[in-house]
mmCIF file as gemmi writes it, N, C-alpha and C atoms, coordinates in Angstrom:
data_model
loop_
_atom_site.group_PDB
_atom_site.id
_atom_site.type_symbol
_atom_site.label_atom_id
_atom_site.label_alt_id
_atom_site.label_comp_id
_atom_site.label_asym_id
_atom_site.label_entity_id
_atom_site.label_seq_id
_atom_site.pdbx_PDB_ins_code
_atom_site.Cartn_x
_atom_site.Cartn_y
_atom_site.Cartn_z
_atom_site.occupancy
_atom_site.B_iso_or_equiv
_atom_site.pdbx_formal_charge
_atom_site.auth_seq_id
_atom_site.auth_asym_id
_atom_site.pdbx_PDB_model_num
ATOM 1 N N . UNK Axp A 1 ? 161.29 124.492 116.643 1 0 ? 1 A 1
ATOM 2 C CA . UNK Axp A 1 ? 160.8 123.814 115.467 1 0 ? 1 A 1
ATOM 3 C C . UNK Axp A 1 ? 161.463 124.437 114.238 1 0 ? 1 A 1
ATOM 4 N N . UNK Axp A 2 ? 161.852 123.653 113.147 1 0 ? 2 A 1
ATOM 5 C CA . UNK Axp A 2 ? 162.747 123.79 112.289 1 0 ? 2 A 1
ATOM 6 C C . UNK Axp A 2 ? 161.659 123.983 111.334 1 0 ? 2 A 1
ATOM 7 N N . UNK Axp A 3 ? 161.74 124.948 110.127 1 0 ? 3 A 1
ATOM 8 C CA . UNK Axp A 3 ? 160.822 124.965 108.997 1 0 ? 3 A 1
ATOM 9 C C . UNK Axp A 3 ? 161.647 125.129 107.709 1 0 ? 3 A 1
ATOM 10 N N . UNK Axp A 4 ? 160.876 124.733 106.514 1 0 ? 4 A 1
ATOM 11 C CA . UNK Axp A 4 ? 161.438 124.59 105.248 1 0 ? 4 A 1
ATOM 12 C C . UNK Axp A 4 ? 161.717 125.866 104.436 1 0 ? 4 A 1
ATOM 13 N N . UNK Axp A 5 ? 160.654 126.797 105.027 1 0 ? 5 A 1
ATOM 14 C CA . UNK Axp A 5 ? 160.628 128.245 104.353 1 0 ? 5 A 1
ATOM 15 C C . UNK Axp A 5 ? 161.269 128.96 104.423 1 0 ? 5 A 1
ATOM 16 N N . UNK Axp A 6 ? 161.692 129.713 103.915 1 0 ? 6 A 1
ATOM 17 C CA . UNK Axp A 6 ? 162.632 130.521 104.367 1 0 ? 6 A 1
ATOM 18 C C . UNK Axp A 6 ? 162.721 132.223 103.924 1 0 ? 6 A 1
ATOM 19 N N . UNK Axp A 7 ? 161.246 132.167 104.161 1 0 ? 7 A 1
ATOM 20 C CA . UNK Axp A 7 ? 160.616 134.389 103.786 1 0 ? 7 A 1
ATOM 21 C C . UNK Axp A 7 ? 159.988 134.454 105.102 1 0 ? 7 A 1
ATOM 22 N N . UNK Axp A 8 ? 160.282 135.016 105.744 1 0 ? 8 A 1
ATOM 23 C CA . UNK Axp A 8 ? 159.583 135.393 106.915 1 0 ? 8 A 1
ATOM 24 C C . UNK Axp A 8 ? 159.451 136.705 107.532 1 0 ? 8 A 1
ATOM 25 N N . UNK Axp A 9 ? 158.138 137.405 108.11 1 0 ? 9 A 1
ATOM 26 C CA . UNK Axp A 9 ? 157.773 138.4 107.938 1 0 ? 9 A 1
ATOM 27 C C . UNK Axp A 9 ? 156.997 138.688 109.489 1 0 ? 9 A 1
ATOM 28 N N . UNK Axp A 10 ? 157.645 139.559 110.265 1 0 ? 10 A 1
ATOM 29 C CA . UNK Axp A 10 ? 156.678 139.866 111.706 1 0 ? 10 A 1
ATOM 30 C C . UNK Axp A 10 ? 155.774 140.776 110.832 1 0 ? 10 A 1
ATOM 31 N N . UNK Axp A 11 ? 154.801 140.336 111.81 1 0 ? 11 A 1
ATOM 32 C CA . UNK Axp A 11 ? 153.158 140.826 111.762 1 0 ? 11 A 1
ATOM 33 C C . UNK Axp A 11 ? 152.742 140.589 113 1 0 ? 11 A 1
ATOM 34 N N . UNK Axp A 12 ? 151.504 141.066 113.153 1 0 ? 12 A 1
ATOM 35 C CA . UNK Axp A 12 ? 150.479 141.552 114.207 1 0 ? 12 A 1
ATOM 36 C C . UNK Axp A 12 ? 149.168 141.057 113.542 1 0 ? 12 A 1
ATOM 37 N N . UNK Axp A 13 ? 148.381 140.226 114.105 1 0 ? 13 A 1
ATOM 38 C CA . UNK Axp A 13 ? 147.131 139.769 114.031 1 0 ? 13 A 1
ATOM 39 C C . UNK Axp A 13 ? 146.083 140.864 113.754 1 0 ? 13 A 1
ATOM 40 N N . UNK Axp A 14 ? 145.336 141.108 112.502 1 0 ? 14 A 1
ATOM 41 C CA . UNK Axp A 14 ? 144.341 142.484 112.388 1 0 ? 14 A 1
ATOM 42 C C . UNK Axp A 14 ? 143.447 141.858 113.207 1 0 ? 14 A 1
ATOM 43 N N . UNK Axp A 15 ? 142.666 141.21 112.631 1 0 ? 15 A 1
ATOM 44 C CA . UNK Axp A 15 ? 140.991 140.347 112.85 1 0 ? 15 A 1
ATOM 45 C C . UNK Axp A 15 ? 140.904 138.633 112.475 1 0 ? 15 A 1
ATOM 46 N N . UNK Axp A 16 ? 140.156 138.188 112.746 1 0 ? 16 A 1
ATOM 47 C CA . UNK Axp A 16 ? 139.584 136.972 112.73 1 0 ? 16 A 1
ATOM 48 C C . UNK Axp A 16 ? 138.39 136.837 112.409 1 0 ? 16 A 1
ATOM 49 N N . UNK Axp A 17 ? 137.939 136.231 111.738 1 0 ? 17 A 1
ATOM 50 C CA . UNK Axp A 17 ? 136.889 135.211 110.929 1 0 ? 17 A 1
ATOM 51 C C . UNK Axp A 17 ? 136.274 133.834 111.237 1 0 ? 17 A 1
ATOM 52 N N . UNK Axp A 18 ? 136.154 133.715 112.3 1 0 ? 18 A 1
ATOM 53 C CA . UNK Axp A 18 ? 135.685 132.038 113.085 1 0 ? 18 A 1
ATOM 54 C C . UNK Axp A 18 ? 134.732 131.151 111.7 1 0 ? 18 A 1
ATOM 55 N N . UNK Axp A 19 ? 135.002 130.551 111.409 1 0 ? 19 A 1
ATOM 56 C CA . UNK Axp A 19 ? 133.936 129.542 110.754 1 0 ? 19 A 1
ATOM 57 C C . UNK Axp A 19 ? 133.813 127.928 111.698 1 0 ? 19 A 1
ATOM 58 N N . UNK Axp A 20 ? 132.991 127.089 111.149 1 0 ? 20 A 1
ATOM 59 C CA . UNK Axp A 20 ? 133.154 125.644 111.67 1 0 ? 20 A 1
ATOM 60 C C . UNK Axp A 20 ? 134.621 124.967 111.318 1 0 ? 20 A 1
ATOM 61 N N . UNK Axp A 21 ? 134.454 125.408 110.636 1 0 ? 21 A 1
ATOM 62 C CA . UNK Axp A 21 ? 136.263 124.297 110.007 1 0 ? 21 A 1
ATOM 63 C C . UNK Axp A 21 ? 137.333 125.058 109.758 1 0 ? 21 A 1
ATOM 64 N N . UNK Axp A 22 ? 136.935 126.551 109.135 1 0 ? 22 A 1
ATOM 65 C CA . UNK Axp A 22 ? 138.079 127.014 108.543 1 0 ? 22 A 1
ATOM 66 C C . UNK Axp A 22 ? 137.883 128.78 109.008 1 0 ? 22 A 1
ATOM 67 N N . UNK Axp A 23 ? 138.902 129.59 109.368 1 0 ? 23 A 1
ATOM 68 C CA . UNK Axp A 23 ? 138.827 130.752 109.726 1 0 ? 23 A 1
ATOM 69 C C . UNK Axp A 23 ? 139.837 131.936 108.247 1 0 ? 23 A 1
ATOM 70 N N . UNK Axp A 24 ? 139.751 132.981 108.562 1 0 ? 24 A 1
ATOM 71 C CA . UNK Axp A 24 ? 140.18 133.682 108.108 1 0 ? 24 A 1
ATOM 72 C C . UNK Axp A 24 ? 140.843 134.696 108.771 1 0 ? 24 A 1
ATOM 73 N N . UNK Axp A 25 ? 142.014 135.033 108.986 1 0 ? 25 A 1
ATOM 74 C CA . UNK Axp A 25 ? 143.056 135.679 109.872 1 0 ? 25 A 1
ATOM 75 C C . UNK Axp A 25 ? 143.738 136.57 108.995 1 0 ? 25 A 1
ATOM 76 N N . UNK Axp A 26 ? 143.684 137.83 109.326 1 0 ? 26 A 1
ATOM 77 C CA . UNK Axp A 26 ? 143.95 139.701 108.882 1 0 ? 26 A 1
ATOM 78 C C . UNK Axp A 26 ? 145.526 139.629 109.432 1 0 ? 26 A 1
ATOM 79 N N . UNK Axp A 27 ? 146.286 139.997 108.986 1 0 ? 27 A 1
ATOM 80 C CA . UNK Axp A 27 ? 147.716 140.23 109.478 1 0 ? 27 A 1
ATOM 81 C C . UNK Axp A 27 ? 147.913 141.916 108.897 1 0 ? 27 A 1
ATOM 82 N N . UNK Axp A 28 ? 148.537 142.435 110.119 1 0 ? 28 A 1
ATOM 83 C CA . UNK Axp A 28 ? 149.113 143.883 109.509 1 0 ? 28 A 1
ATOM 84 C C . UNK Axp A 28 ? 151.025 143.31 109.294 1 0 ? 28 A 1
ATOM 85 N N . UNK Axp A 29 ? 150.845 144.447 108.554 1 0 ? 29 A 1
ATOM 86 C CA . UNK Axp A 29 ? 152.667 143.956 108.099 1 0 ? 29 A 1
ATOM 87 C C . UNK Axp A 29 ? 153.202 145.263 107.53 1 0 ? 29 A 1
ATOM 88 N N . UNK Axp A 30 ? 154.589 145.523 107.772 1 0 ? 30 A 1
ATOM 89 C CA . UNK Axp A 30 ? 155.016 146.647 106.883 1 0 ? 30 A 1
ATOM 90 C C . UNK Axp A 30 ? 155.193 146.545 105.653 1 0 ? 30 A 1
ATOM 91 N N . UNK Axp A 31 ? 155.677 145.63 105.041 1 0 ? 31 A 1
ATOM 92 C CA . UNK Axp A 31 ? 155.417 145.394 103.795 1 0 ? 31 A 1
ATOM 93 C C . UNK Axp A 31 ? 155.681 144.254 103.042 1 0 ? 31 A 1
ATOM 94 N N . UNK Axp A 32 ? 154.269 144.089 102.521 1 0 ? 32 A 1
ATOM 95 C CA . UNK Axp A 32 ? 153.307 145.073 102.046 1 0 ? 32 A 1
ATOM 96 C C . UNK Axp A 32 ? 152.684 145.085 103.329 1 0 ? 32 A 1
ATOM 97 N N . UNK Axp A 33 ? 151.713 145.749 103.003 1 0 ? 33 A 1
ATOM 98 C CA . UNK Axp A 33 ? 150.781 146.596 104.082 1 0 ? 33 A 1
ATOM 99 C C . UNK Axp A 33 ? 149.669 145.259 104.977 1 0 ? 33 A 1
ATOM 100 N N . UNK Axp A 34 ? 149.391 144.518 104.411 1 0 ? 34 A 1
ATOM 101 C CA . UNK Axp A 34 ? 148.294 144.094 105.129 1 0 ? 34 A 1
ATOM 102 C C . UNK Axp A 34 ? 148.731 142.036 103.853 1 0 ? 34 A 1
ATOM 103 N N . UNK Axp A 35 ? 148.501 141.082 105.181 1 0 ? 35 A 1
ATOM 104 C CA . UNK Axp A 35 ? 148.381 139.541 104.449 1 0 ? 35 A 1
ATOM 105 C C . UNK Axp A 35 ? 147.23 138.928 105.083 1 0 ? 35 A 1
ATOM 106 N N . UNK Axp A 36 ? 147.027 138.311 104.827 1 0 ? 36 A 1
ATOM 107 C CA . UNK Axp A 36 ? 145.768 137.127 105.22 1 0 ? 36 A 1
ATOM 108 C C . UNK Axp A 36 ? 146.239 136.077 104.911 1 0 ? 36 A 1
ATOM 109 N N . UNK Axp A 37 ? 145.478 134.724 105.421 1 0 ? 37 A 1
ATOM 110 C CA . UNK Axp A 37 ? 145.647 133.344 105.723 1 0 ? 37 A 1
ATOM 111 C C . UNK Axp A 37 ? 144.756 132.835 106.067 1 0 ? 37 A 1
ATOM 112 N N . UNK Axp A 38 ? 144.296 131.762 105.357 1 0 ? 38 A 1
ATOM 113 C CA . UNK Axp A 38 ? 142.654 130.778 105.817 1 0 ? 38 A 1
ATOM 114 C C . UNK Axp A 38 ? 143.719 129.715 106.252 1 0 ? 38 A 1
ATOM 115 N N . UNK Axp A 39 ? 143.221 129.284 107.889 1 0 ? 39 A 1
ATOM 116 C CA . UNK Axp A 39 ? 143.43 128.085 108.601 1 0 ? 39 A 1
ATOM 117 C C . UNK Axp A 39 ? 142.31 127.425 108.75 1 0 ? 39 A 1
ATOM 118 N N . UNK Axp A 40 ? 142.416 126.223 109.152 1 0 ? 40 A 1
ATOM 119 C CA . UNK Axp A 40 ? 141.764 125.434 109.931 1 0 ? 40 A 1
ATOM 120 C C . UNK Axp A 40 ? 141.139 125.807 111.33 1 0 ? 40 A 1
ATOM 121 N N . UNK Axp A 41 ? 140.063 125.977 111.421 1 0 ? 41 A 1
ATOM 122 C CA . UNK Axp A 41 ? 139.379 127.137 112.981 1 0 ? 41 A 1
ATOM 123 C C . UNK Axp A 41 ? 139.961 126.452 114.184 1 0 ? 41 A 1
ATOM 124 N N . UNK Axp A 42 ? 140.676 124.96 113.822 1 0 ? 42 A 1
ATOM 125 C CA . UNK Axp A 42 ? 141.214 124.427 115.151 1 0 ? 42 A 1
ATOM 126 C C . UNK Axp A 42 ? 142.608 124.469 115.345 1 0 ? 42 A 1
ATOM 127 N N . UNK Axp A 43 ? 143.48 125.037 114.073 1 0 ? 43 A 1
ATOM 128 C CA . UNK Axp A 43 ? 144.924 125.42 114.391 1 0 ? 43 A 1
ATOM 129 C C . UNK Axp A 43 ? 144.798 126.898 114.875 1 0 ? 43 A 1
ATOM 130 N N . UNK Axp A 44 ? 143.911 128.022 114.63 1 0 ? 44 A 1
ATOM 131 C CA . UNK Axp A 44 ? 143.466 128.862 115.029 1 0 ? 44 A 1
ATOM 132 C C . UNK Axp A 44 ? 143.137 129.162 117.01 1 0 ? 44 A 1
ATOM 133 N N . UNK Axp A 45 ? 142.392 128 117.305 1 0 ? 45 A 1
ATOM 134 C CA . UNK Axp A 45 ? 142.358 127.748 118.657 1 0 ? 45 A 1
ATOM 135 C C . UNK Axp A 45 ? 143.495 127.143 119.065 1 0 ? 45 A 1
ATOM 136 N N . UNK Axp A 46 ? 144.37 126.486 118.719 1 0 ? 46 A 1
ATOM 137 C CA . UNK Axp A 46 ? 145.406 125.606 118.774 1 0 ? 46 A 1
ATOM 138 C C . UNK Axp A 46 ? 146.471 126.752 119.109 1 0 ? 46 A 1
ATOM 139 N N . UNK Axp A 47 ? 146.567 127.718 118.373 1 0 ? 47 A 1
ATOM 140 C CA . UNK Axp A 47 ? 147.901 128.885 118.173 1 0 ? 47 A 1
ATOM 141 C C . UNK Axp A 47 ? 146.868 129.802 119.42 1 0 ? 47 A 1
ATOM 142 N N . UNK Axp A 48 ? 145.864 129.814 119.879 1 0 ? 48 A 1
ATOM 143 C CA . UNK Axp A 48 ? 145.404 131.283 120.758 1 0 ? 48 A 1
ATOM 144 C C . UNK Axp A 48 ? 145.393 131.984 120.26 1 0 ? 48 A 1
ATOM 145 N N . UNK Axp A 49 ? 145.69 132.629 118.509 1 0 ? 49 A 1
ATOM 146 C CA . UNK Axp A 49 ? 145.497 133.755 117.773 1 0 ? 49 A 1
ATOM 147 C C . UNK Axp A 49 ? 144.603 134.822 118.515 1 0 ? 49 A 1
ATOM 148 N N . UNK Axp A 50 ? 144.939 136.017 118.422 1 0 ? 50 A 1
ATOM 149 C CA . UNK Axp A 50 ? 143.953 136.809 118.918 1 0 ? 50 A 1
ATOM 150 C C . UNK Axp A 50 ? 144.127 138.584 118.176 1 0 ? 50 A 1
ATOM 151 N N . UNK Axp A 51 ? 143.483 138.98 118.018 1 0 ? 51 A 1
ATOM 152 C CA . UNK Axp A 51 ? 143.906 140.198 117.448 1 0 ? 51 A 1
ATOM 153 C C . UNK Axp A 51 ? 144.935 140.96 118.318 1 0 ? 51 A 1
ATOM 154 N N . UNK Axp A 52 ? 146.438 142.041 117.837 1 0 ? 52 A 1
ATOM 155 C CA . UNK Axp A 52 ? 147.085 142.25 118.408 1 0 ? 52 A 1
ATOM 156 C C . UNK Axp A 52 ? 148.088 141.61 118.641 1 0 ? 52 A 1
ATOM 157 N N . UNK Axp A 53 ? 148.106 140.338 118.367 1 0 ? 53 A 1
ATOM 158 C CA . UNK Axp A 53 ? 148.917 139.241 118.724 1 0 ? 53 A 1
ATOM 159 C C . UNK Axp A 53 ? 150.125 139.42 117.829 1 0 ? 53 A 1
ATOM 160 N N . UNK Axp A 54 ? 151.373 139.543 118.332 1 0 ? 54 A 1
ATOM 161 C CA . UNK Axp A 54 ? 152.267 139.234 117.406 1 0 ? 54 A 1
ATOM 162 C C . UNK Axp A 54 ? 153.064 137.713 116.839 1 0 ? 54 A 1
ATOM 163 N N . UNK Axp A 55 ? 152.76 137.818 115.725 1 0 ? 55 A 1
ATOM 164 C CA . UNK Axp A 55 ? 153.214 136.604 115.246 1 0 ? 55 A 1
ATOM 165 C C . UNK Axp A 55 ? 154.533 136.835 113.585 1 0 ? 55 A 1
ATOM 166 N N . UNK Axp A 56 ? 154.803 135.6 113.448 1 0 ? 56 A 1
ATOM 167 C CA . UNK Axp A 56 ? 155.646 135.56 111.873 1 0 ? 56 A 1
ATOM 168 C C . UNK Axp A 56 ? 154.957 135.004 111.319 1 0 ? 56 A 1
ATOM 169 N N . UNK Axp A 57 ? 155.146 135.27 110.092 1 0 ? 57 A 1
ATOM 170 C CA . UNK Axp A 57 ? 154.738 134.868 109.027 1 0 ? 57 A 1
ATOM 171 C C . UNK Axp A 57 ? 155.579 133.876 108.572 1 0 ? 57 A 1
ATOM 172 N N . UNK Axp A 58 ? 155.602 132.626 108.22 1 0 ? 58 A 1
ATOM 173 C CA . UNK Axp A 58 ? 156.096 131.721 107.284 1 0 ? 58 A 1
ATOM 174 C C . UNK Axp A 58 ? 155.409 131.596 105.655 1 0 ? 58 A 1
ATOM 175 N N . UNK Axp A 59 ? 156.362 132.13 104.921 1 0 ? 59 A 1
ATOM 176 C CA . UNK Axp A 59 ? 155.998 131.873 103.609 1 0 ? 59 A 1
ATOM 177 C C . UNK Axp A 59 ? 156.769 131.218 102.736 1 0 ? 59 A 1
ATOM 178 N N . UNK Axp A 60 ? 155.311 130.014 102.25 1 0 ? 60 A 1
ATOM 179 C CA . UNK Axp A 60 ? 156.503 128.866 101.362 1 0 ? 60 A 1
ATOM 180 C C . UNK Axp A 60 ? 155.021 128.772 100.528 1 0 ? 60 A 1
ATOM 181 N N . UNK Axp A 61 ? 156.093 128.915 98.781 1 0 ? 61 A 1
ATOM 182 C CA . UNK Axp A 61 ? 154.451 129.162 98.012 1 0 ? 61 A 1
ATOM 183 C C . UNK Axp A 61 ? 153.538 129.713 98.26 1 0 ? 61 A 1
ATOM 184 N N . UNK Axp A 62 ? 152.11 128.876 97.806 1 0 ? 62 A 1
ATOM 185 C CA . UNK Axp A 62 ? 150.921 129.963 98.355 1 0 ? 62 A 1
ATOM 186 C C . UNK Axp A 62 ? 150.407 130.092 99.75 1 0 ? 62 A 1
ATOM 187 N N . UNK Axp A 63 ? 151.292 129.545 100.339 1 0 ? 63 A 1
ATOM 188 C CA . UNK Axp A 63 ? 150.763 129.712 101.606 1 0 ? 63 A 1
ATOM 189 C C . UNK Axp A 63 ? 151.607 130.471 102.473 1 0 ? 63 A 1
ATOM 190 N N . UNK Axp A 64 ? 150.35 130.693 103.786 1 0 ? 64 A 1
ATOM 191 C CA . UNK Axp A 64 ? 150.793 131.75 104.878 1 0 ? 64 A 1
ATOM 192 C C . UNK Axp A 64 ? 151.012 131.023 106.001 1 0 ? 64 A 1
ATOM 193 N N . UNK Axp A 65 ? 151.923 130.854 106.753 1 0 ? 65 A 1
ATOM 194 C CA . UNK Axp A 65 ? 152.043 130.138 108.117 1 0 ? 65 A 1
ATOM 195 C C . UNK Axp A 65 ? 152.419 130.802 109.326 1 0 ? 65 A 1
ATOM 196 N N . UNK Axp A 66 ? 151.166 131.545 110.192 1 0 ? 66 A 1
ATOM 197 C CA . UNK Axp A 66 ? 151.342 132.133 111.36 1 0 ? 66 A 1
ATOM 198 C C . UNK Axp A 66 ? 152.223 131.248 112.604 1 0 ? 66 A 1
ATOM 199 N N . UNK Axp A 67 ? 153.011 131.613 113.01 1 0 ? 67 A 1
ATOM 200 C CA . UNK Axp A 67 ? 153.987 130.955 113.618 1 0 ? 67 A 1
ATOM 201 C C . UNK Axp A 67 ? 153.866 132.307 115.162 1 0 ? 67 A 1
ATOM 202 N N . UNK Axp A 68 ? 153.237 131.593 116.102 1 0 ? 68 A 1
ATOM 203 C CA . UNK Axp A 68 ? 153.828 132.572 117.45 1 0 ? 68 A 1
ATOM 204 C C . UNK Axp A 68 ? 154.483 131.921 117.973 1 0 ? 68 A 1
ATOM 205 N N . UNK Axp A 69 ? 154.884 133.25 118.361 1 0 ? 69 A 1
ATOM 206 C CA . UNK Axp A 69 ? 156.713 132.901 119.267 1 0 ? 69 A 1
ATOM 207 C C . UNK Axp A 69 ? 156.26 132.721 120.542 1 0 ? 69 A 1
């Protein structure tokens, strides 16, 4: 899958935040030190996020786009 962004950043999943609709997802990163990202709780189940998990970061504007490989 091809994306528009083009800052991208490995990270590791800190924690998770389950809500009904929308979650909140902890990323560790070298730098800076620590990002977050509110998804949708069903792209969340959708990706298998799990703490530990390594993922990238896609960043375009204000947003964060966990991308696992």
């Amino acid at each position: 899958m091809k994306y528009g962004a083009r800052n991208r950043i490995t990270a590791r999943v800190k924690s998770l935040q389950r809500g009904d609709v929308m979650s909140l997802v902890k990323f560790s990163v070298t730098e800076p030190h620590e990002m977050a990202s509110v998804l949708t709780t069903e792209s969340v189940n959708d990706l298998g996020l799990q703490p530990g998990d390594a993922v990238e970061l896609v960043i375009k504007a204000i947003h964060v786009l966990p991308v696992k490989p």
